[in-house]
C-alpha positions as CSV (number, residue, x, y, z in Angstrom):
1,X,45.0,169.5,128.0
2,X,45.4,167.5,131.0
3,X,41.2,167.2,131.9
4,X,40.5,166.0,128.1
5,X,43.5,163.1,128.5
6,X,42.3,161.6,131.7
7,X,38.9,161.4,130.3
8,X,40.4,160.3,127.6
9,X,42.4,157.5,129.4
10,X,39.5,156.6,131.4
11,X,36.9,155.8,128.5
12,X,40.1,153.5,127.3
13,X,40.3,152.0,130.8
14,X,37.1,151.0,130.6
15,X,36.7,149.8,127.1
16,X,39.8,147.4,127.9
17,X,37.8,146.3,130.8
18,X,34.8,145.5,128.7
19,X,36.5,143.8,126.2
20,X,38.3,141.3,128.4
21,X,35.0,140.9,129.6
22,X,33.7,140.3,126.2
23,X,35.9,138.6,124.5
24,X,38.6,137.2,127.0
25,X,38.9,132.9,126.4
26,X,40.0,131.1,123.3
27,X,35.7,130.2,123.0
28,X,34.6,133.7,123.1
29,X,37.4,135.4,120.8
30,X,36.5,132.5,118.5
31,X,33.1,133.5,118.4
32,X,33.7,137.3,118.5
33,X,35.7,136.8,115.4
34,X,33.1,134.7,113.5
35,X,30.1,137.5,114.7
36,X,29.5,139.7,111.4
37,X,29.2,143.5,111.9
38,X,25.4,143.3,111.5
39,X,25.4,141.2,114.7
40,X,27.3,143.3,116.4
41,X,25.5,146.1,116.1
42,X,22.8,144.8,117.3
43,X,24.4,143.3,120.1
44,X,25.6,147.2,120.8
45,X,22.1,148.2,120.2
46,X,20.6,145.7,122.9
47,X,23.1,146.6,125.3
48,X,22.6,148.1,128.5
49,X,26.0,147.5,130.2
50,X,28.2,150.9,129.5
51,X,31.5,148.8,129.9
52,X,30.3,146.0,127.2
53,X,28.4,148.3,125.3
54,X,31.8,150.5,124.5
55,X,33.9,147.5,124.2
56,X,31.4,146.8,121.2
57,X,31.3,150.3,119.9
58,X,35.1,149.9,120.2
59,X,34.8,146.6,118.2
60,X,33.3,147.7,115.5
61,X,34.6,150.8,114.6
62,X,38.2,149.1,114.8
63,X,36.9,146.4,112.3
64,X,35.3,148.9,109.9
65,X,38.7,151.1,110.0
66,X,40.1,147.8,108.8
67,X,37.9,147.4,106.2
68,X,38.9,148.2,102.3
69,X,37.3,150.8,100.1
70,X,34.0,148.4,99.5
71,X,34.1,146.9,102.2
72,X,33.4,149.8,104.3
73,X,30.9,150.8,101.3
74,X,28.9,147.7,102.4
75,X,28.9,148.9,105.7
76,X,27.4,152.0,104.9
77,X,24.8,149.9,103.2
78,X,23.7,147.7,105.4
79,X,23.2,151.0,107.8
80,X,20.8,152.4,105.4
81,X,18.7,148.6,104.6
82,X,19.1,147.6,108.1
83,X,18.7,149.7,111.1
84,X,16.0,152.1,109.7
85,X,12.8,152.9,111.7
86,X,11.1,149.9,112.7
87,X,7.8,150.3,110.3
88,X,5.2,148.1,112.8
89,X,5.7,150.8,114.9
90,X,5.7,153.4,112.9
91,X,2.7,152.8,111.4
92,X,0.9,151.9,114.6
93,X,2.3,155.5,116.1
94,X,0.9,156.7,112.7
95,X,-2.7,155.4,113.3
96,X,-2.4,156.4,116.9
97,X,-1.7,159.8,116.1
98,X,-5.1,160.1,114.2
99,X,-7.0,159.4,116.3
100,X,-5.7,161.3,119.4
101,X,-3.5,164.3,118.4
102,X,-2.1,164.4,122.3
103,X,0.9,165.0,123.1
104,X,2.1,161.6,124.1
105,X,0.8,160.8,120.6
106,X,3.2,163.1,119.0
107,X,5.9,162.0,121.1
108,X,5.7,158.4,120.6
109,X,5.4,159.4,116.6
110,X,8.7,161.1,116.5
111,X,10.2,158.3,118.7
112,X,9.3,155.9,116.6
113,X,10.1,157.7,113.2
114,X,14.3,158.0,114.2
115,X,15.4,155.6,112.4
116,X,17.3,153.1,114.6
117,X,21.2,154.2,113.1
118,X,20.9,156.7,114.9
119,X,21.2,155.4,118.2
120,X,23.7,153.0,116.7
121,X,25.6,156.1,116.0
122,X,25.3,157.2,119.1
123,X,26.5,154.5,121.2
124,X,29.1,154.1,118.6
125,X,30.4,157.7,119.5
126,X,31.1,156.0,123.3
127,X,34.2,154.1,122.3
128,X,37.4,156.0,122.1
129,X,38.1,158.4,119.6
130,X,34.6,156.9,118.6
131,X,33.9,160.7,117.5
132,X,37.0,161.1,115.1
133,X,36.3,157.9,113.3
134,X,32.5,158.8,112.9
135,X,34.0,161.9,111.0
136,X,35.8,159.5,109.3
137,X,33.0,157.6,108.4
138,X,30.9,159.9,106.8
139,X,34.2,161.7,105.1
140,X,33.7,158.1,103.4
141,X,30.2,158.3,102.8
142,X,30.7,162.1,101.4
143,X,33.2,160.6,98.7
144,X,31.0,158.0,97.9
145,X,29.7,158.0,94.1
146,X,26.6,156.8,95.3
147,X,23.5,159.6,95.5
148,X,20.7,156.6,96.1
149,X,17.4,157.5,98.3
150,X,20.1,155.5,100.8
151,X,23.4,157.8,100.8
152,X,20.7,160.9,101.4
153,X,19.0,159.3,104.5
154,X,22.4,158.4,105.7
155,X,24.1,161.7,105.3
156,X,20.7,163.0,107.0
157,X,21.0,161.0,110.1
158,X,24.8,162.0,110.2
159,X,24.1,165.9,109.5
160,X,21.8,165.7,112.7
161,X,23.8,164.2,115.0
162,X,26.9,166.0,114.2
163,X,24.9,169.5,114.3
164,X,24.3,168.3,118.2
165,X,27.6,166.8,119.0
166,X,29.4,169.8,117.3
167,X,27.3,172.7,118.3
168,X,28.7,176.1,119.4
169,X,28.9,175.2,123.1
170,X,31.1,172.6,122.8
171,X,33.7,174.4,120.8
172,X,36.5,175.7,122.2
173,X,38.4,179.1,120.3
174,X,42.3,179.2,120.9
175,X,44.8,181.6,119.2
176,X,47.6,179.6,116.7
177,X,50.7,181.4,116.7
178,X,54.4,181.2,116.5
179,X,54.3,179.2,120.0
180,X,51.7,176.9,119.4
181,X,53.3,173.0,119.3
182,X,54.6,172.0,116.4
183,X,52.2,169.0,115.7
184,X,49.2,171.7,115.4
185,X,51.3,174.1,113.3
186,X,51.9,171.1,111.0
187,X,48.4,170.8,110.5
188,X,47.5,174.2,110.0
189,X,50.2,173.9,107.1
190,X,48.4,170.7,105.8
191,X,44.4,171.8,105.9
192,X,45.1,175.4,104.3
193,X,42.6,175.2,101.4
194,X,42.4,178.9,100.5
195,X,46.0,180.1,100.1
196,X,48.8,176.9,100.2
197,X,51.6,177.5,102.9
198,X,54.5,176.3,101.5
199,X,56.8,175.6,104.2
200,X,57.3,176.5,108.0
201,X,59.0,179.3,106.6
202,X,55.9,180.9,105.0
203,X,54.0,179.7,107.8
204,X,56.4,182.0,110.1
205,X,55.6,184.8,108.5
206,X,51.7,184.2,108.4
207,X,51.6,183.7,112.4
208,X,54.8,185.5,114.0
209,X,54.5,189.1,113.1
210,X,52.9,190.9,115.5
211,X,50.4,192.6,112.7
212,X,49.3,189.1,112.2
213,X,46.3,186.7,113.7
214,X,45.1,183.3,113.7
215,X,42.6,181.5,115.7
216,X,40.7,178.1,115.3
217,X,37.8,176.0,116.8
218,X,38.7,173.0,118.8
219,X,36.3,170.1,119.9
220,X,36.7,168.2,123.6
221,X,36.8,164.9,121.7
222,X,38.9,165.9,118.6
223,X,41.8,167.7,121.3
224,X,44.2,168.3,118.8
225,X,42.6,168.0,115.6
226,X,41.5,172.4,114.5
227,X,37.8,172.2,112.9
228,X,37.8,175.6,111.2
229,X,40.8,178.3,111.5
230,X,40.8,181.7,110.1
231,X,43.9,183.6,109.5
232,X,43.9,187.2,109.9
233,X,46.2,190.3,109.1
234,X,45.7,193.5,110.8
235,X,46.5,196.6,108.3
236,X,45.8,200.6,107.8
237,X,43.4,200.0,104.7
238,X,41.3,197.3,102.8
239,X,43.9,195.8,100.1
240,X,42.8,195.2,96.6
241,X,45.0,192.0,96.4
242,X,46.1,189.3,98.4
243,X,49.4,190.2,97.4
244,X,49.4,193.1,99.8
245,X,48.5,190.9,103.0
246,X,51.1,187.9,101.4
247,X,53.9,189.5,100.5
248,X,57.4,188.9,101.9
249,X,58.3,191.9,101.8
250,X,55.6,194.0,102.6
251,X,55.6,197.0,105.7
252,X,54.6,195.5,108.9
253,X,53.0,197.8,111.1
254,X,52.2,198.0,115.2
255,X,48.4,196.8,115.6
256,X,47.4,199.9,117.2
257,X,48.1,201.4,113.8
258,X,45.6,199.3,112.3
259,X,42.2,200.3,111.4
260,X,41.0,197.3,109.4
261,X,41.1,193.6,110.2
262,X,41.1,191.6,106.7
263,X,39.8,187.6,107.2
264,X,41.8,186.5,104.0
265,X,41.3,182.9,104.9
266,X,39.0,180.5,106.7
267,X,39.8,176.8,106.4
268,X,37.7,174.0,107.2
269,X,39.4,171.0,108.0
270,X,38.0,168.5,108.7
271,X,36.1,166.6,105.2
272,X,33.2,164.2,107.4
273,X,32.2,168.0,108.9
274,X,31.4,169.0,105.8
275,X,28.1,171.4,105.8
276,X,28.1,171.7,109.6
277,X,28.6,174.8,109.8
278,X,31.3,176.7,112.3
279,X,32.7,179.4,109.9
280,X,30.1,181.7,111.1
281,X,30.7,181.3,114.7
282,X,34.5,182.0,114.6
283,X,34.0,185.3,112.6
284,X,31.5,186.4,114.9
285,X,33.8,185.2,118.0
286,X,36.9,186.3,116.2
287,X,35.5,189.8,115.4
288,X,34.7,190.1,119.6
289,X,38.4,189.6,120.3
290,X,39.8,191.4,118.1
291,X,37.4,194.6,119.1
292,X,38.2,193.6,122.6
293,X,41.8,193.9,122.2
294,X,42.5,196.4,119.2
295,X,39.5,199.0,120.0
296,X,41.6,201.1,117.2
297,X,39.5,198.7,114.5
298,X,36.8,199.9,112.4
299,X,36.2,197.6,109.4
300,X,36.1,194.1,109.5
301,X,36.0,192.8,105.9
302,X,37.2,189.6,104.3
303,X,39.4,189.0,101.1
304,X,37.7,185.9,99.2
305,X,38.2,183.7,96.7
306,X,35.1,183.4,94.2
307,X,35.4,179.4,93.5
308,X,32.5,179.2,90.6
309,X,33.1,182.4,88.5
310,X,35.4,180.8,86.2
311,X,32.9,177.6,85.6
312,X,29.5,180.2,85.5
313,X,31.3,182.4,83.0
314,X,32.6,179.2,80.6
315,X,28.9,178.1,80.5
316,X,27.4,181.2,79.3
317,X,30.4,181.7,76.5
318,X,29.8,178.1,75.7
319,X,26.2,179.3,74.8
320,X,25.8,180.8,71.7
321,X,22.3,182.1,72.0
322,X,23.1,183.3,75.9
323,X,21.5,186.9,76.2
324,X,23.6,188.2,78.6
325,X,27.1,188.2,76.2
326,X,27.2,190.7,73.7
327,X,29.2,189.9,70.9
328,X,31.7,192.2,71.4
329,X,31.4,190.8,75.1
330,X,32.4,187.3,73.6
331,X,35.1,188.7,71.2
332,X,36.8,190.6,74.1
333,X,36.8,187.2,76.7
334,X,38.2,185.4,74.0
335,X,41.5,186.3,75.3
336,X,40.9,184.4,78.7
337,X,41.5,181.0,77.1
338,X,45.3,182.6,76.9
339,X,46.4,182.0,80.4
340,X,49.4,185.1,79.9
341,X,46.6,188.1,79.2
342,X,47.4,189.5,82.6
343,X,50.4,190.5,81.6
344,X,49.2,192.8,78.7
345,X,48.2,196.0,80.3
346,X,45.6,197.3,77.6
347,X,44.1,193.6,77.2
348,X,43.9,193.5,80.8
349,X,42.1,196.7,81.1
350,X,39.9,195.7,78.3
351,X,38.7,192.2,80.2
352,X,38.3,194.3,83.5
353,X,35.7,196.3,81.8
354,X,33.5,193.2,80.7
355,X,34.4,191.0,83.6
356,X,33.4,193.2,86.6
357,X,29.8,193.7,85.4
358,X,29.6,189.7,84.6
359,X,30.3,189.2,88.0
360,X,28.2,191.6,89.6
361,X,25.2,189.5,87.5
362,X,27.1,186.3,88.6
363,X,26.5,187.8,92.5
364,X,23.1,190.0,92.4
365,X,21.4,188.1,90.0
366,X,22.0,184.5,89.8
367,X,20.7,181.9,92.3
368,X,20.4,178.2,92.5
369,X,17.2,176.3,92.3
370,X,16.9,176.6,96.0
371,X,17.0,180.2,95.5
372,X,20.5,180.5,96.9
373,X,23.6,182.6,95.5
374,X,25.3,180.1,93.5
375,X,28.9,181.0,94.4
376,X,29.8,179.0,97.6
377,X,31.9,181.1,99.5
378,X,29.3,184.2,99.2
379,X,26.7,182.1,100.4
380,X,28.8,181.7,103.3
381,X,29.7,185.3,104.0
382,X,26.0,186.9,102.6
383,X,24.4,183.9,104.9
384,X,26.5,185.1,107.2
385,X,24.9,188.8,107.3
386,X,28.4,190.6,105.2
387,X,27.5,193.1,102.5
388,X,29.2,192.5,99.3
389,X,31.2,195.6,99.2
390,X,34.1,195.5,96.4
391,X,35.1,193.1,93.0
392,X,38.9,192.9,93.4
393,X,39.7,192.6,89.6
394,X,43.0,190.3,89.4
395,X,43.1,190.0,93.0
396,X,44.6,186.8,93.0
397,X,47.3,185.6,90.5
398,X,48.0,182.4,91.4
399,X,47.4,179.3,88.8
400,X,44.4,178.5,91.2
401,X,42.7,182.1,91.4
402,X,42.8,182.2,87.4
403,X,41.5,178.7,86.6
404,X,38.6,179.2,89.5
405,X,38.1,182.9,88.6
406,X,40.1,184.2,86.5
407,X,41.7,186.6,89.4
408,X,38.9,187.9,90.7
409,X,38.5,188.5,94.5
410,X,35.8,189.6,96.5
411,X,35.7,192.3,99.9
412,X,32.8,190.9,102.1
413,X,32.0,193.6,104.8
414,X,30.7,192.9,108.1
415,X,29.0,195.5,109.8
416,X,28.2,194.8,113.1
417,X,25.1,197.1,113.0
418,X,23.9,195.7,110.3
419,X,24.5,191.8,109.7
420,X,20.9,191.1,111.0
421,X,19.1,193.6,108.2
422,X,21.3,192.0,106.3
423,X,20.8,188.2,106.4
424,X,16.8,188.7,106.4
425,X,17.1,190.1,103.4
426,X,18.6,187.5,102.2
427,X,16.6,184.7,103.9
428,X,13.2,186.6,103.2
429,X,13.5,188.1,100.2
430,X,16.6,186.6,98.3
431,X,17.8,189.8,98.0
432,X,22.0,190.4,98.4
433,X,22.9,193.5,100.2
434,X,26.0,195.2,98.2
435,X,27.3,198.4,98.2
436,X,26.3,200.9,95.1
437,X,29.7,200.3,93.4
438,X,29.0,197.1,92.8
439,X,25.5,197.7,91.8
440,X,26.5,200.4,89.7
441,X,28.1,197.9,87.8
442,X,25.1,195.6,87.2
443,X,23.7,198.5,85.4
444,X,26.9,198.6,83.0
445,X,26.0,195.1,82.4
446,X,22.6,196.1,81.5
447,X,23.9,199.2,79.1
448,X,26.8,196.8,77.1
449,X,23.7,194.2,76.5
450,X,21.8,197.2,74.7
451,X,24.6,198.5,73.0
452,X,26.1,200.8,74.9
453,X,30.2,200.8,75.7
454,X,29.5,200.3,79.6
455,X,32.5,202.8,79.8
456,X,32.5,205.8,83.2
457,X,34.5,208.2,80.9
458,X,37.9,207.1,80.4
459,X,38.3,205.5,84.4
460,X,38.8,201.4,84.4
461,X,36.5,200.1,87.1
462,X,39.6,199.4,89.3
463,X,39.5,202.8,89.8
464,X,36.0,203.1,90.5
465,X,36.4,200.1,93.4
466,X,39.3,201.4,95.1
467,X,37.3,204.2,95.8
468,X,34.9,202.2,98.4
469,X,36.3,202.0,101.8
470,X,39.4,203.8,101.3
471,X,40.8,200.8,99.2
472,X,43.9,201.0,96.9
473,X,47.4,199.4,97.1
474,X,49.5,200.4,100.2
């Protein structure tokens, strides 16, 4: 990327420049290394040079890299207690405000009301790679124990600015495959959160068949550095298991022959970007390429992880008086707490026949105290406008899937026509769009609870799911 490295090596040039303008002389480096951090940021505050103002940005952000775990803790700290709003004029913007509700009132209000970090944040992002160790910074601040009044109006003023800096129009979508340099492929390898990738061998097999996709979002000032990545495989049906998109050995197929395009994984990388959201862009870009290039697709769907179900369902067996276990409910998810009851076919088909209606309460019905559907990654996809279209009972039978979810995987659907209906519903009315498989088993739910066996005749519900969307092993 030629353009981003001569900016790149320009902004250096001229941070060199300011330094040795700064700081050149045995007097001045002597009193650059006495001046505290607090100093210097508001020396970069007051600054109206752009040379010396990013060979101070640059100053400060090498000595906080520098600093140890408190160290840079303190730092944090003395951003929250010391470059707030300024409160004379605050108030006085307050008091101005009531008595003339004009508009210059209401701009000089919400002027005066940022607190003053946030410019420092600003002018901090000039030095070079100022933007990468900003992320950095607030990766820090995100692992901090601390949940004080402070850490919240920090985070805020972080979650703002990185909303602007990172916003749709600066990001750039590139294709990873087989041919992309090694030093991104190695990263792709190390940020994989969903599914681990072994080795470059694995990794081979994920990008270089040609019945396989992967794309991630870049950012001018993080060049080489993906944000998000999804990873894609292009088959002739929607699987049941991620087995069927992983496995080694399984049929490859021309992409014309493919009528479904399965988003099995979408990896954020990046820790300090936490809750700026991007995954929803790339599906929607993602989903215009492929259709673009494979007009042979019809369904778009994703294969996901469920993260909480494991920890939702522990809580309510923990509870003795919980209403929505029956006994025989309890007796039957006893077995869980044996980590080998996949392998015993008829115990197996027993725990599919309590577990998919749990989790059909754990999507349709539970929320957060915000309102919200308490599983993560299906507040993602549901936010997102997908309909929640199929429980994937042992979809996933690796030691992570069981301890997180006891195997169960999810098929989000995204319907083009209908992911607008289908995030209002959500937004307005709370409600979660899923199809009437899934609902039929919230009923089953309903009928154990009362007594009933929850049984359709003598069919296990993996039966009953395969029969949405064409699913069932290839």
């Amino acid at each position: 990327m030629p353009e981003t490295s001569f900016f790149t090596d320009m902004l250096q040039s001229i941070t060199d420049r300011g330094r040795q303008l700064l700081f050149s002389g045995s007097r001045n480096q002597q009193a650059a290394a006495e001046t505290d951090l607090q100093t210097l940021c508001e020396m970069l505050l007051s600054s109206r040079g752009e040379a010396s103002g990013m060979a101070l940005a640059a100053e400060i952000l090498d000595r906080w890299g520098a600093l140890g775990g408190e160290g840079a803790q303190a730092f944090l700290d003395m951003l929250h207690e010391k470059f707030g709003p300024d409160t004379t004029r605050l108030d006085q913007a307050i008091e101005d405000y009531r008595g003339e509700k004009s508009s210059a009132a209401i701009i000089a209000l919400h002027q005066a009301a940022e607190p003053r970090r946030q410019e420092l944040l600003r002018r901090l992002n000039h030095a070079p790679n100022g933007t990468a160790k900003l992320v950095q910074m607030r990766q820090h601040l995100l692992a901090s124990e601390d949940r004080s009044e402070g850490y919240h109006a920090l985070d805020a003023d972080f979650t703002h600015l990185f909303g602007s800096w990172f916003n749709r129009g600066f990001l750039t979508l590139r294709p990873i495959d087989w041919s992309t340099p090694a030093y991104i492929l190695e990263k792709i390898i190390k940020y994989e959160a969903v599914h681990e990738i072994a080795g470059w061998e694995e990794l081979r097999r994920r990008l270089a068949p040609a019945d396989r996709r992967c794309f991630a979002f870049f950012h001018p000032r993080l060049a080489d550095e993906p944000l998000v990545f999804v990873e894609v495989a292009l088959t002739r049906s929607v699987p049941c298991a991620i087995a069927d998109v992983l496995d080694e050995g399984r049929e490859q197929i021309n992409p014309d022959e493919a009528t479904t395009a399965v988003f099995y994984s979408i990896s954020n990388c990046q820790d300090g970007l936490r809750g700026i959201s991007f995954g929803n862009f790339l599906i929607k870009q993602v989903v215009d390429d492929l259709r673009r290039d494979l007009p042979g697709l019809k369904n778009f769907v994703t294969l996901s992880p469920v993260p909480g179900f494991a920890r939702w369902l522990a809580k309510a067996r923990a509870s003795a008086t919980d209403p929505l276990l029956s006994e025989a409910a309890r007796e039957t998810l006893m077995v869980l707490d044996d980590r080998n009851w996949p392998d015993n076919e008829s115990t197996a088909v027993e725990v599919e026949r309590v577990l998919l209606p749990l989790a059909a309460h754990y999507f349709l019905i539970e929320r957060t105290p915000e309102g919200r559907p308490v599983d993560p990654v299906a507040r993602f996809h549901l936010g997102n406008g997908a309909r929640l279209e199929r429980l994937n009972f042992l979809g996933d039978r690796s030691t992570k899937a069981m301890q997180q979810a006891h195997g169960l995987m999810v098929i989000y659907l995204y319907k083009l026509d209908d992911i607008v209906a289908n995030h209002e519903a959500l937004a307005q009315r709370g409600e979660v769009i899923a199809s009437p498989a899934v609902k039929s088993l919230l009923n089953q739910n309903d009928e154990s609870r009362r007594g009933g066996n929850g049984q359709q005749g003598s069919r296990p519900f993996t039966h009953i799911m395969n029969s949405t969307l064409g699913g069932g092993r290839k």
